[in-house]
N, C-alpha and C positions, 0 to 999 in steps of 0.2 A: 063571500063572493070569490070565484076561482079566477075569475079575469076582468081585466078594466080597458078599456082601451079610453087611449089621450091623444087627442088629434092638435098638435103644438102648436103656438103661436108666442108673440110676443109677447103680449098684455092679456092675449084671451085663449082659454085654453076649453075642448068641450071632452065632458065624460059620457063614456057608450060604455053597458053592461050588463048582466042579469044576475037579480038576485040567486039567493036558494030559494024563494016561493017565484021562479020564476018573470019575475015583475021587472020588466025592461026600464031601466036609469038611464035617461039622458040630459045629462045638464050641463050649463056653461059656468065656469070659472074665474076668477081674475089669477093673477099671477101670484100674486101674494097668498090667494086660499087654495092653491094648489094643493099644499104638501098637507093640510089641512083638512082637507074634502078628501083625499085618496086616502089620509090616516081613519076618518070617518070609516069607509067603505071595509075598510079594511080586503085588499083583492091579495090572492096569492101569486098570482103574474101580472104583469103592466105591460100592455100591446103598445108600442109606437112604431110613426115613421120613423126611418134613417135619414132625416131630414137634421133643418137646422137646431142645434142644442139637445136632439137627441140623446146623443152620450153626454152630457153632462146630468141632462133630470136620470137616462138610465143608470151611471154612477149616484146619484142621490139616492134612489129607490131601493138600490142594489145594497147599498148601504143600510137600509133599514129593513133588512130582510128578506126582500121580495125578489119573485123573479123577472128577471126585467127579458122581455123579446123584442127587437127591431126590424120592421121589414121594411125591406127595399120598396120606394113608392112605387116603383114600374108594376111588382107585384099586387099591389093593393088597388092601381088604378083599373085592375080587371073586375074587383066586387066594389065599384060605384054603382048604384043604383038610382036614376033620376039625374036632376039639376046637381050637381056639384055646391055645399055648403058644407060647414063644419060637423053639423051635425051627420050628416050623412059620409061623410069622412072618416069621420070617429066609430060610425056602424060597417065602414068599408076596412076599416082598420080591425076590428076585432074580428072580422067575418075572414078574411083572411090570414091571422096570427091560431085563428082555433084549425086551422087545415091540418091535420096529421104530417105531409108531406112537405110541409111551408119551409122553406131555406132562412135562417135568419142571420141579420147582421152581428157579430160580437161589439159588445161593448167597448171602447178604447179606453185606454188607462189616460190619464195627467200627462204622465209621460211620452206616452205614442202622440196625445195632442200635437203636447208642446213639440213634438221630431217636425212633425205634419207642418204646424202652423211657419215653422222653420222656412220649411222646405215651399210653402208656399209665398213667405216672404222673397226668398232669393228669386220663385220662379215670375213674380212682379220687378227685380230688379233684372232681371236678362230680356223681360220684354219694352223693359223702361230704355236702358242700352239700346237694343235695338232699334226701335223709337229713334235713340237721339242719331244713330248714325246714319241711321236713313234720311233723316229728315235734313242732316248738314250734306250727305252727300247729294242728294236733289236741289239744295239751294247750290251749294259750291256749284255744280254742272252748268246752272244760268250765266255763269264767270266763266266757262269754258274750262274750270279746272274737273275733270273727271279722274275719281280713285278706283284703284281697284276691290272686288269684293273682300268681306274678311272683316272682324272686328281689328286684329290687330295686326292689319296695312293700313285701317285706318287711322287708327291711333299713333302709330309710326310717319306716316308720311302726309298727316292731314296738318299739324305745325309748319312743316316746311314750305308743304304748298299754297298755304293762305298768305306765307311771307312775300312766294315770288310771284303771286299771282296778278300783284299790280294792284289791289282792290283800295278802294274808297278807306278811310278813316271809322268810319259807320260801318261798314261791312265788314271791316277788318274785328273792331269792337266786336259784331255780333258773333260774328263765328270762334273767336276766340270765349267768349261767352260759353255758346255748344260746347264746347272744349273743355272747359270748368267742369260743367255740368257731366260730360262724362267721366271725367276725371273724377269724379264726386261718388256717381253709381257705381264705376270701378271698385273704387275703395272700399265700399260697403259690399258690394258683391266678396271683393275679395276679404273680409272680414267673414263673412258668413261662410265662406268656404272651408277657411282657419276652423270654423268651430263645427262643420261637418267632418272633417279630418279628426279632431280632437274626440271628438262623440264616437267615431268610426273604433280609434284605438282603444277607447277604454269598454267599450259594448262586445262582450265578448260573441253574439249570435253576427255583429258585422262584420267581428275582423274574420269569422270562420268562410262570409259571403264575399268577403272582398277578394278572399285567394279565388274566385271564378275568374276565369280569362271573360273581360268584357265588363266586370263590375267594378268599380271604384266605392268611395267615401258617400257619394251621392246614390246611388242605384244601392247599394248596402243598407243605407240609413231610409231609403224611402219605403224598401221591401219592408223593415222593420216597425214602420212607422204604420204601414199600412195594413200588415197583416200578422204583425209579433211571431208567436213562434210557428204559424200555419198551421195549430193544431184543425181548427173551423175547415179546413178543406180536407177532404178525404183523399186525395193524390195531386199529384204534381199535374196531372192534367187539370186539373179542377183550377187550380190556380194560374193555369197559363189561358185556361179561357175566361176566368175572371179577369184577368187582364188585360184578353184581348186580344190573342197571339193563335185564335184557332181558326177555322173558315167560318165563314155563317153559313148554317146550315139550311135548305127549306126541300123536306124528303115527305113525299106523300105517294100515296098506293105502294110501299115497298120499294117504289125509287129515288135513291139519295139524289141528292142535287149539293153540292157544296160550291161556295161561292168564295170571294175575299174576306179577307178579315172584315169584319161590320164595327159600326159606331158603337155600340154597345160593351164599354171598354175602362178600364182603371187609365184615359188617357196619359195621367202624368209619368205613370210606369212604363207603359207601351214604348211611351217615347222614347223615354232616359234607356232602356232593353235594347230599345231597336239603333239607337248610339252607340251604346257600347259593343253590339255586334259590328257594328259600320268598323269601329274602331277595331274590330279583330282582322275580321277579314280582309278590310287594306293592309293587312300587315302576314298577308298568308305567303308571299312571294320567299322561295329558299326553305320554307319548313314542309317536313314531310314525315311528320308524324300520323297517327289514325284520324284523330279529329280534325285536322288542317286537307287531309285524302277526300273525307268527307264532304267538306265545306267545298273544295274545291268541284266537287262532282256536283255537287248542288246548283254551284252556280255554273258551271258548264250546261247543264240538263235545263233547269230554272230559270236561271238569270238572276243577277246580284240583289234587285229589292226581294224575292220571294227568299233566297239565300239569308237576307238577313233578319226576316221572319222566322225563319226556322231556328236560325241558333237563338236567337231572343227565346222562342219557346223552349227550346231544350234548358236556357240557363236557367228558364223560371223553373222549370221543371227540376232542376239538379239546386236550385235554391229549396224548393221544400223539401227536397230530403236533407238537405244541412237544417233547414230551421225545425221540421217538424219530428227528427230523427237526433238533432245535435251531433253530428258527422263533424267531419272533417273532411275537403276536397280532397283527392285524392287523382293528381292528372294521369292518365292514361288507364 
């Protein structure tokens, strides 16, 4: 058999594919006869989503010889045909992994995981944080005590003002409570940082991304986590619109039409890009270098949020030639 497709799940997994006497296999699975029924078939590619556990069965597979393809489900939700079920899933999956032109997802290593699952632990503790300080600044305001915005004006002048604020013994208790509690997420937030740092200095593909103006530990380590060395993208544009930093485009009869950046986005990179540009550009005032002339004219012409679209894109863009070239920045 030349190809299999496996439409995942938890417990139930179903097989879509065709013999060599042509004779279409469609069956269902448990989780345990997985690796068992595909060693059966014996296929020489395995079609999946880039869905949940994806890269781990495609590291299994990959391992026992085979070649493993992942496609993005946006893609695959084009060759559904009918009611939506597994089985028809698993036939929308192979229908679209045999297209000549099909873009597929690489497989992640262990390691990229474990960058990944990092980077999405910390980005649950910044929304845990923010959570708690909202929630104490909207009760404090009932008390007529209002703070000003800012994680740490909170932090700073949220002790002092529960002291003088007159409050109750029970109110007093609860909000020092809130207090713990972020004092708590802090810590671990800032633990997690410590060891994005630490990973930053010893990986030598971050420390070569962290010399960009606009990248740090974080934006370093997430590029790497998410796209390793950018060989999978054929140019730096490829990767600034996988991430989200291009216009959406919608051009028909021969006229373009280009709109804002669209949903359809590596949002957690978007973000952390579109930060660290913030973080350049507030800091353009007295520099009069080429790239600081530029930024500057951008946002004259533009205005500061399209400004800070743009250098996000150029740094993705000056990111893959470090990772998919192993460069070195080189400013000016």
């Amino acid at each position: 058999m030349k190809m299999l497709a496996i439409d995942l799940g938890k417990q139930s997994f179903h097989l879509h594919g065709i013999d060599a006497h042509g004779v279409v296999i469609s069956r269902k699975v448990s989780r345990t006869k997985l690796e068992s029924a595909v060693a059966e078939l014996e296929p020489d590619t395995i079609a999946m989503e880039a869905c949940a556990s994806a890269h781990h069965w495609g590291r299994q597979f990959r391992a026992a010889g085979r070649e493993v393809r992942l496609v993005n489900p946006r893609f695959v939700k084009a060759f559904v045909r009918g009611s939506k079920n597994d089985a028809v899933d698993a036939e929308a999956i192979y229908d679209a992994a045999s297209r000549p032109t099909m873009r597929f997802v690489p497989v992640k290593t262990t390691e990229q995981q474990d960058l990944q699952s990092l980077h999405r632990v910390r980005e649950r503790l910044v929304i845990q944080r923010t959570s708690l300080i909202n929630h104490a600044r909207g009760l404090l305001a009932e008390y007529g005590v209002v703070l000003p915005k800012g994680p740490w004006r909170f932090r700073d002048q949220a002790p002092q003002a529960i002291e003088e604020a007159g409050l109750s013994d029970l109110a007093r208790e609860l909000f020092t409570e809130l207090l713990d509690q972020l004092r708590d997420v802090e810590a671990r937030l800032a633990k997690l940082d410590a060891e994005l740092v630490r990973i930053c200095r010893e990986h030598d593909a971050c420390r070569r991304l962290a010399a960009l103006p606009g990248v740090g530990p974080v934006i370093a380590t997430a590029l790497v986590a998410a796209v390793d060395d950018g060989r999978h993208f054929r140019s730096g544009r490829e990767l600034a619109a996988w991430i989200g930093l291009v216009p959406r485009q919608y051009t028909t009869g021969g006229k373009p039409r280009l709109g804002g950046i669209g949903r359809r986005a590596n949002h957690y990179l978007r973000r952390q890009l579109i930060h660290g540009a913030r973080a350049v550009i507030s800091r353009l005032a007295g520099r009069d270098d080429r790239r600081s002339a530029w930024l500057k004219g951008i946002v004259a012409r533009a205005g500061f949020n399209k400004a800070l679209v743009a250098l996000a894109n150029k740094t993705a863009r000056i990111a893959w030639v470090l990772l998919a070239r192993k460069e070195c920045y080189m400013p000016g």
